[in-house]
C-alpha positions in Angstrom: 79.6 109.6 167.2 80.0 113.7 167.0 77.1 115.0 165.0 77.7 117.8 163.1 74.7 120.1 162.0 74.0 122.6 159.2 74.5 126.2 160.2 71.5 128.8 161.1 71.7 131.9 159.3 71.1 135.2 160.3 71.8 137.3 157.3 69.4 135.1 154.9 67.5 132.0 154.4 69.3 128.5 153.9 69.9 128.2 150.2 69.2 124.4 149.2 69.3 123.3 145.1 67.8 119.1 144.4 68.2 118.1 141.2 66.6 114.9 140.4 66.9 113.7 136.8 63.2 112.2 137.0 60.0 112.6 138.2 60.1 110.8 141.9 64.1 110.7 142.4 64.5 113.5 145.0 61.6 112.3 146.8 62.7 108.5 147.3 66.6 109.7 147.4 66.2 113.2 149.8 62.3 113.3 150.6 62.9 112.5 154.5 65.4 115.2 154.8 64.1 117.6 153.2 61.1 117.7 155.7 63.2 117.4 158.6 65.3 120.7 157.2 61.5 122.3 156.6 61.2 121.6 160.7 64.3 122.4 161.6 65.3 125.8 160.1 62.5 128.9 160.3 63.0 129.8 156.6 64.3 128.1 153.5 65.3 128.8 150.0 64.4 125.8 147.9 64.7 125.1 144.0 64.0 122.1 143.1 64.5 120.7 139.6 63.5 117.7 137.6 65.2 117.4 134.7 63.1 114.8 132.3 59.3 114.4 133.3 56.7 115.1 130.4 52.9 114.7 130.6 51.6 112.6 133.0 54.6 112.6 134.5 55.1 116.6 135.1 51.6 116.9 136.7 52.9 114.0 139.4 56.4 115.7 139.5 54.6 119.0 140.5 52.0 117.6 142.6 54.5 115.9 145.3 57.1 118.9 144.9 53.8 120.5 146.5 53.5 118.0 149.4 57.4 117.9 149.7 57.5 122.0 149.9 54.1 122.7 151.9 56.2 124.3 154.5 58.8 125.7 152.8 58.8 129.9 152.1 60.5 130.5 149.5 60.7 127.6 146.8 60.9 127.5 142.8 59.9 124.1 141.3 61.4 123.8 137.5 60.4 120.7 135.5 62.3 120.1 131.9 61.4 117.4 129.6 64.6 115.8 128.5 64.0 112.3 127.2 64.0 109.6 129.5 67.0 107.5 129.8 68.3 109.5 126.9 70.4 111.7 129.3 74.2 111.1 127.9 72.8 111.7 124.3 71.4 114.7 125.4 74.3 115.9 127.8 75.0 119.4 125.6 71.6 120.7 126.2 71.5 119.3 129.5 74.8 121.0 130.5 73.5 124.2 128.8 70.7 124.7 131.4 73.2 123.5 134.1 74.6 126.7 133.6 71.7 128.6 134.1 71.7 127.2 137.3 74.5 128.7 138.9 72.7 131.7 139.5 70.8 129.9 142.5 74.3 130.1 144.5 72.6 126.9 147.0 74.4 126.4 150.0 73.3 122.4 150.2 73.2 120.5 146.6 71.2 117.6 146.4 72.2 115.0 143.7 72.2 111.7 142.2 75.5 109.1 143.7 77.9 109.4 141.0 78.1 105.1 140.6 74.2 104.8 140.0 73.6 102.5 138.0 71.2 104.5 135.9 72.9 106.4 133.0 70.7 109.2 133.2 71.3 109.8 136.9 75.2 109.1 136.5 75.2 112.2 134.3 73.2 114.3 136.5 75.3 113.6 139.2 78.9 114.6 137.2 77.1 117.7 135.6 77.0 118.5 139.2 80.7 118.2 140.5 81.1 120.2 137.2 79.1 123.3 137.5 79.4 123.9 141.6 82.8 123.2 142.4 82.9 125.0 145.9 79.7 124.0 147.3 78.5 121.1 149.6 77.1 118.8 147.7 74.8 115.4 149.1 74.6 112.4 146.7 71.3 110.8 147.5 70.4 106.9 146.7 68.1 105.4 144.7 66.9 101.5 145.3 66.3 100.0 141.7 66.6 96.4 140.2 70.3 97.0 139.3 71.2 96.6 143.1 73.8 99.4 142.8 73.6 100.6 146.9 76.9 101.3 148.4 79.0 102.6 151.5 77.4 106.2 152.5 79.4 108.3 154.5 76.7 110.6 155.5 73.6 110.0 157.7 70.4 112.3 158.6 68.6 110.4 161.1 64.4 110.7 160.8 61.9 110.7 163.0 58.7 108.2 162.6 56.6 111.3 161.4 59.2 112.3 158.7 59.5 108.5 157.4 55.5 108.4 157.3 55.2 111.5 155.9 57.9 110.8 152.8 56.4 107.5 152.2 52.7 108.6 151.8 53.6 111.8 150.2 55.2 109.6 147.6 52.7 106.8 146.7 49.8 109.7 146.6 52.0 111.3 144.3 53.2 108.4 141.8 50.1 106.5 140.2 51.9 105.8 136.8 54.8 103.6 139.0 52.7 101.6 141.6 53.0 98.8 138.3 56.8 98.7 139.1 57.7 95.5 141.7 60.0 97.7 143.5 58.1 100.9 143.8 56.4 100.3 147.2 56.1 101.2 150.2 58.2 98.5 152.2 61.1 99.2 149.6 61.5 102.8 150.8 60.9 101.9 154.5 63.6 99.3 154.6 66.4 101.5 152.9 65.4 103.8 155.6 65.5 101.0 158.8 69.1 100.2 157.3 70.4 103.2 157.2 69.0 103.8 160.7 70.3 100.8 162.0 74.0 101.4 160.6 73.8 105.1 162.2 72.5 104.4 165.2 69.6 107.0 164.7 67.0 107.1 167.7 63.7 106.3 165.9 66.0 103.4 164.1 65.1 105.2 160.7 68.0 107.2 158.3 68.5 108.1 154.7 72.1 108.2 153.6 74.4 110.3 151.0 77.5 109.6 150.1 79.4 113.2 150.7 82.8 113.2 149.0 84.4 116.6 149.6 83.5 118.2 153.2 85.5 121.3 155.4 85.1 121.1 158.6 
């Protein structure tokens, strides 16, 4: 299989926008590649944003954004407070500050699979297609109850120290969820060994995105 790999800039850093619409998404959906791209690429333009964490869950959203972005040079962490599975009720407001956004001009969009089950992410994920309408855009995946996983077209493979690393940078990170069944540490490993497996990566570890518009 050809591999085809993100340019290296000359003229400026990488430009790279995840939007997750809670607390833990871009770590479980994008986590591993996002610290392969810190190791690959000498400097990095991140902005990361998590659209509806309040409380205890801003101060875990900001502490692993810290772990995730340890490397990177240039990074902007934004954490909003819109209500919890509340998203599609809220989509004006939501909307509003996705304009605000298209000032970061990202080169790489991170966001939510546009057939998650999950109404909140679903909303994040057309908001996206919406606002950046020439960019290259990832849709990340998200294990849950509703058993909603797909066909991705798109595979990053992961070394063992990126899959460790994402893994133990998200259950330091997440005390309020260790009550969930699902949130553990096999859960994320798995997704990760069966990607791996269906793209042939070397350590036999992958995440996946489903990427639906792509010039080559």
């Amino acid at each position: 299989m050809l591999a085809l790999n993100l340019p290296q800039k000359a003229s400026a850093p990488l430009r790279i926008l995840c939007l997750g619409s809670h607390s833990d998404d871009i770590e479980i959906g994008c986590g591993g590649t996002i610290l392969r791209l810190l190791s690959d690429f000498r400097e990095l333009d991140i902005v990361w944003v998590v659209f509806g964490a309040s409380n205890e869950r801003e101060r875990e959203a900001r502490k692993s954004a810290a772990l995730f972005l340890s490397q990177a040079g240039r990074k902007e962490v934004i954490v909003k407070s819109f209500r919890d599975g509340f998203f599609p009720f809220e989509g004006a407001e939501i909307k509003n500050y996705f304009e605000e956004l298209k000032g970061t001009s990202p080169d790489l969009i991170f966001t939510h699979n546009r057939k998650d089950a999950h109404q909140d992410h679903r909303l994040i994920a057309e908001l996206t297609w919406n606002t950046f309408r020439n960019h290259l855009i990832l849709e990340y995946e998200i294990p849950k109850y509703d058993g909603d996983l797909g066909q991705p077209s798109l595979f990053v493979p992961l070394d063992q120290e990126f899959c460790e690393k994402k893994i133990r940078y998200i259950m330091d990170a997440f005390d309020t969820q260790r009550a969930k069944r699902w949130f553990e540490k096999e859960t994320f490993l798995a997704l990760m060994r069966l990607r791996g497996m269906e793209c042939v990566a070397p350590s036999g570890h992958a995440e996946a995105f489903y990427c639906r518009k792509l010039v080559l």
